[in-house]
C-alpha positions in Angstrom: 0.0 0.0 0.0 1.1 3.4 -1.3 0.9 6.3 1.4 0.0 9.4 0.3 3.0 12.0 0.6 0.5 15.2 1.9 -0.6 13.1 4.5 2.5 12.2 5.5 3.5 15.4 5.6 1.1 16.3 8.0 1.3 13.5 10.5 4.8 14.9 10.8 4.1 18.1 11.1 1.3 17.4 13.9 3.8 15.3 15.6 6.2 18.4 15.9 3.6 21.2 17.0 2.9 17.8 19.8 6.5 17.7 20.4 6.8 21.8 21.0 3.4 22.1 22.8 4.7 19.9 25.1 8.3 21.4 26.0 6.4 24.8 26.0 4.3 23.0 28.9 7.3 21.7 30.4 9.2 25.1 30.7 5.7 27.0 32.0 5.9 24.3 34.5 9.6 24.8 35.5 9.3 28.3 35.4 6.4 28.7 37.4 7.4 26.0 39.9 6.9 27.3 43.6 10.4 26.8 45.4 8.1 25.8 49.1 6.8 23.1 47.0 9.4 20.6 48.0 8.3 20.0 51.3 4.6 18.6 50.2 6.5 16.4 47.7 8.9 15.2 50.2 6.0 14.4 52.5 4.1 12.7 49.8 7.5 10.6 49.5 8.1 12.1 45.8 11.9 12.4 46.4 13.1 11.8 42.7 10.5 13.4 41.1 11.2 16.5 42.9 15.0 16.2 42.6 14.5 15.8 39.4 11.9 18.7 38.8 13.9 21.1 41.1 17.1 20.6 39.2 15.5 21.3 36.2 13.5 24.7 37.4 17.0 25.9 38.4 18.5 25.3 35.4 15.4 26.5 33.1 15.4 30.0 35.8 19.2 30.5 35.1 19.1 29.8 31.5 16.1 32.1 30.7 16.0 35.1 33.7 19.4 34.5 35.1 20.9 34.8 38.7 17.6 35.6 40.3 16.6 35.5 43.6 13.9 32.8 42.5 17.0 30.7 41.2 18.4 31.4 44.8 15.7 29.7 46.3 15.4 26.6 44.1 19.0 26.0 44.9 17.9 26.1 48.5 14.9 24.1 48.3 17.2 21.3 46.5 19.2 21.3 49.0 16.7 20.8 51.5 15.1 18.4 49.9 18.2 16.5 49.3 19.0 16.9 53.6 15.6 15.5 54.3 15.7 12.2 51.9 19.6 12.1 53.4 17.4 12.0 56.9 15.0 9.8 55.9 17.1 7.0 54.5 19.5 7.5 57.9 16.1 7.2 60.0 15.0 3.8 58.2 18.4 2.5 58.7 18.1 2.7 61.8 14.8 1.5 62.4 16.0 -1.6 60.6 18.6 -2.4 62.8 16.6 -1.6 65.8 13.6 -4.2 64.5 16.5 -6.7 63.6 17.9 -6.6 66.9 14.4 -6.9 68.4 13.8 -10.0 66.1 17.4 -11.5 67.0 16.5 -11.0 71.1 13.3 -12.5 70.3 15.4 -15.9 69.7 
């Protein structure tokens, strides 16, 4: 079966208007992403997801407005994201050996 070259054509072109739409939404997103939103996230247990997200709002603020104080603040947010999952993952640690020890005096 022959396919038709117009419609070709504009299946591609759809798919790249998709393809911007989408990295247009993506940069809105980063750019409009509230620094104080990290904590909600970290509480909801969304540690990547907000690494990641964070990293890229910094980067997006820098590369588009610059050294602001809103890149400032996503820096920070980062980093206190990154200090809580740090805490988190010491906490569970312990815990773990706590309820292994528990388990092992059980015996």
């Amino acid at each position: 079966t022959e396919v038709d070259p117009e419609k070709l054509t504009r299946l591609k072109e759809m798919e790249e208007r998709a393809v911007r739409q989408q990295q247009v939404e993506r940069q809105r997103f980063l750019l409009n992403l509230d620094p104080a939103s990290w904590e909600q996230m970290a509480e909801e247990g969304y540690f990547q997801k907000a690494e990641d997200d964070f990293k890229a709002a910094a980067a997006e603020e820098k590369g588009v407005r610059g050294v602001t104080d809103r890149y400032c603040l996503l820096l920070h947010a980062l980093g206190a994201l990154l200090d809580r999952r740090s805490y988190v993952d010491e906490t569970g640690q312990r815990h773990m050996i706590s309820f292994r020890s528990a388990l092992f005096l059980e015996q």
